[in-house]
C-alpha positions in Angstrom: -93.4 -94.4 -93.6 -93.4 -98.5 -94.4 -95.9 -100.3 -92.3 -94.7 -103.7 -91.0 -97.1 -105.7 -91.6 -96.0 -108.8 -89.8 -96.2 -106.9 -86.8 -99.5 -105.3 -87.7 -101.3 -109.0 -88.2 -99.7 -110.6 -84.8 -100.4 -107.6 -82.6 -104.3 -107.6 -83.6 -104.7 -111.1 -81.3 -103.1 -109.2 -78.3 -104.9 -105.8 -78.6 -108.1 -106.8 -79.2 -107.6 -110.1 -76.2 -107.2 -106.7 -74.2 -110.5 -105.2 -75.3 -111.9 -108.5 -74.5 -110.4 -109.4 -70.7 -109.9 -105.6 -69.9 -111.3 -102.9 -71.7 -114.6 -104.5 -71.6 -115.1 -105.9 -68.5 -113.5 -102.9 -66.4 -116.0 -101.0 -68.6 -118.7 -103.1 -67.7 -118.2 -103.1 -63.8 -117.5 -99.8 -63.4 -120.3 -98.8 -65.4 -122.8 -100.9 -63.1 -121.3 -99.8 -59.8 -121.1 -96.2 -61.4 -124.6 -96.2 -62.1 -125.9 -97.7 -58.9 -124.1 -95.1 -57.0 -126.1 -92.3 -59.1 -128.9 -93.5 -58.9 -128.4 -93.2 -54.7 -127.1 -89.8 -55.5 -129.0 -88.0 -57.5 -132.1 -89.1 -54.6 -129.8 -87.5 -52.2 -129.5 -84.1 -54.1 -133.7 -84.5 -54.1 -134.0 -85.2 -50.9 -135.6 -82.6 -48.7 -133.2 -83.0 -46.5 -131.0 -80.4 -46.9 -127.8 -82.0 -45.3 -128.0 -85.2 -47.4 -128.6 -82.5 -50.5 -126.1 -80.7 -49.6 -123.7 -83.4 -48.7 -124.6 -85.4 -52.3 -123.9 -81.6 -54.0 -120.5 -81.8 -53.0 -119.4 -84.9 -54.3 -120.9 -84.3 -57.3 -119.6 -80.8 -57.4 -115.7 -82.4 -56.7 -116.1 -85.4 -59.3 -117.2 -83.0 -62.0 -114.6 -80.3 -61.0 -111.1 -82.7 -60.7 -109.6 -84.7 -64.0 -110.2 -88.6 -63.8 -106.6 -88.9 -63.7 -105.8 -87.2 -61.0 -109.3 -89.2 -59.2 -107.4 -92.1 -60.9 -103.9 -91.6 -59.1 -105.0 -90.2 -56.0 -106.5 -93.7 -55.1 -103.8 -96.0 -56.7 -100.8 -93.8 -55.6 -102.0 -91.8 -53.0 -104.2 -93.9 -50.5 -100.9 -95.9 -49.8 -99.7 -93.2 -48.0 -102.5 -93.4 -45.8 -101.9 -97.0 -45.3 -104.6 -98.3 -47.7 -103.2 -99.9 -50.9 -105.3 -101.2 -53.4 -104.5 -103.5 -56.5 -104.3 -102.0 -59.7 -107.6 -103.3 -61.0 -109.6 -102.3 -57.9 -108.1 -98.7 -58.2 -109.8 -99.0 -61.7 -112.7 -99.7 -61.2 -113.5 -97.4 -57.5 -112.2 -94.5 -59.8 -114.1 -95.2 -62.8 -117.2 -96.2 -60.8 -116.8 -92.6 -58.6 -116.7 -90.8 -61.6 -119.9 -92.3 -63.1 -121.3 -91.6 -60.6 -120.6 -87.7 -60.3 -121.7 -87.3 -63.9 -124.3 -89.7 -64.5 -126.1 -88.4 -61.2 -126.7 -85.3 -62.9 -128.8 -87.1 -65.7 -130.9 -89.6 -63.0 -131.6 -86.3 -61.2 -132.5 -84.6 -64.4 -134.4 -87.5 -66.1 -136.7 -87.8 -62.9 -137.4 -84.2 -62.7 -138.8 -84.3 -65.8 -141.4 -86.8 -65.3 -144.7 -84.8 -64.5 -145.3 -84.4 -60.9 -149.0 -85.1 -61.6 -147.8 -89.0 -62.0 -146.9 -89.1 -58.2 -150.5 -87.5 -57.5 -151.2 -90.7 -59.5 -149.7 -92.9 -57.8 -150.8 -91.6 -54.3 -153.9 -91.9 -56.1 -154.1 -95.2 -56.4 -152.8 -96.1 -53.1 -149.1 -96.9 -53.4 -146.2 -95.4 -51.1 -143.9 -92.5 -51.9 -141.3 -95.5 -52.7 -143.7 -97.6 -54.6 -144.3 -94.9 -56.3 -140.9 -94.1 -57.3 -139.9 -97.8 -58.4 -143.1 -98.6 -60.2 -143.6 -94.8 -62.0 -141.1 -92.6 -62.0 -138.1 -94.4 -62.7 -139.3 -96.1 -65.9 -140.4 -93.4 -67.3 -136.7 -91.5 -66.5 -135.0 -94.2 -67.5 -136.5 -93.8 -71.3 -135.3 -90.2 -70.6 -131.8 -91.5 -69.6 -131.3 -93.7 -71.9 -129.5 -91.1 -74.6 -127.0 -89.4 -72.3 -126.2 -92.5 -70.1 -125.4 -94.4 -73.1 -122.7 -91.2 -74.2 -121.4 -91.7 -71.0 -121.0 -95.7 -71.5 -119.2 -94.9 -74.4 -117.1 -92.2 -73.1 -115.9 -95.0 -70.3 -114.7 -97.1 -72.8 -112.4 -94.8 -73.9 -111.4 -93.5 -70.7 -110.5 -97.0 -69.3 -107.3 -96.3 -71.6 -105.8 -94.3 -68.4 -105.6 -98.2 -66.8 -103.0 -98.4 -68.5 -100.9 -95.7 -66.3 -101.9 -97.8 -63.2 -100.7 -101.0 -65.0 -104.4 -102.9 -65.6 -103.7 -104.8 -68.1 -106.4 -103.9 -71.0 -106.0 -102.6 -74.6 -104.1 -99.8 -74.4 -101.9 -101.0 -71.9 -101.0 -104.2 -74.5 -100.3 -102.0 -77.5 -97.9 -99.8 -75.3 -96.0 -103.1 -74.4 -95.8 -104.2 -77.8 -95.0 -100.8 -79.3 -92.4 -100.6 -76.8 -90.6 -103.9 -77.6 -90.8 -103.2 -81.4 -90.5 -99.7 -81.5 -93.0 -99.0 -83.7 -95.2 -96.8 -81.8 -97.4 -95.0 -84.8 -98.7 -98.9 -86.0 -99.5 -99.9 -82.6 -101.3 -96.8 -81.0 -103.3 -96.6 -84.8 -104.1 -99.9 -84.3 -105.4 -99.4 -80.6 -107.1 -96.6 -82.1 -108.9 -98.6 -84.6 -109.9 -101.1 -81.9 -111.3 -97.9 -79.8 -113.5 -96.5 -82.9 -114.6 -99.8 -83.6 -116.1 -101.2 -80.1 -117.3 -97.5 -79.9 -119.0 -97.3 -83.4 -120.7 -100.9 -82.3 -122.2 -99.3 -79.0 -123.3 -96.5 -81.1 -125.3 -98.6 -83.3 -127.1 -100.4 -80.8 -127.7 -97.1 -78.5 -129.3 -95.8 -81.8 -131.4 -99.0 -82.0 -132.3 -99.0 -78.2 -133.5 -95.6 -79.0 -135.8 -96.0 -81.5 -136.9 -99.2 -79.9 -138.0 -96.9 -76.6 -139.2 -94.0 -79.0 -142.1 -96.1 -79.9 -143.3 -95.9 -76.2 -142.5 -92.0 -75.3 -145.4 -89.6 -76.0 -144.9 -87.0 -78.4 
């Protein structure tokens, strides 16, 4: 197999252009809202309310037991039917977001479980609310504990954002299909995408093994 190399040089630009207006961003905001939403869900499935447990269960439970594609293509292809049509890009991001949310619950729920309950009698101690409490002391200290698993799951997304590409959001993958398609030369391109993948991925891993360390200094051993 003879790589063209023409190709391979003018195809970089339009790839990586799609990391940087797609891939990224669509990461990024789906990530946040994702995240956001766990956070409110994994209080739920604490909540002593056994409805509002029960209810945040179940969403976790069907997020965690269905493919993202299928999450993915029941919104952009399957809420028309029920008269609500979303743009590609808005599909994106509600899907990816949903699915954060159903996995990275999980780790909230697990990371503030294992914060000792004798630093809630601490802060009742001292006066503060079950809410101040919560904000001030419990969630810093999960969030060190988070930090490791949420990060694999921040990285995961970035990958995962290639399914875009089968609602037409224009990102990375999406570009190297269009190109590969025009030129035929489908191993180059999706090697190339690949490259881009392992690259933005290996760079997130760095800095997830720096933020780490950098938090390590401040966890008891």
């Amino acid at each position: 197999m003879t790589f063209n190399w023409d190709l391979v040089w003018s195809s970089f630009g339009p790839i990586i252009g799609g990391a940087l207006t797609g891939t990224i961003p669509l990461t990024l905001a789906s990530f946040a809202f994702g995240l956001l939403l766990a956070l409110l869900v994994a209080l739920l499935r604490l909540s002593p309310n056994k409805v509002l447990s029960a209810v945040a269960r179940f969403y976790v439970s069907v997020i965690r037991g269905t493919p993202l594609l299928v999450q993915l293509f029941v919104i952009f292809y399957g809420l028309p039917s029920l008269g609500v049509k979303l743009e590609p890009w808005p599909s994106a991001i509600i899907a990816f977001s949903l699915n954060v949310g159903g996995y990275a619950a999980e780790i909230i729920r697990a990371a503030i479980l294992s914060v000792p309950k004798g630093q809630w009698e601490a802060g009742h101690t001292i006066g503060m609310s079950g809410t101040q409490t919560l904000l001030r002391i419990i969630l810093p200290q999960a969030a060190r504990v988070s930090v490791p698993p949420l990060s694999n799951t921040f990285i995961s997304l970035v990958k995962d954002t290639s399914l875009a590409s089968l609602i037409l959001v224009t990102e990375l993958f999406r570009n190297a299909q269009q190109i590969a398609a025009f030129s035929q030369e489908f191993m180059v391109l999706y090697l190339q995408a690949a490259l881009v993948y392992w690259v933005v991925c290996l760079a997130l891993s760095t800095a997830q093994s720096a933020l780490e360390r950098r938090l390590d200094r401040y966890v008891a051993h």
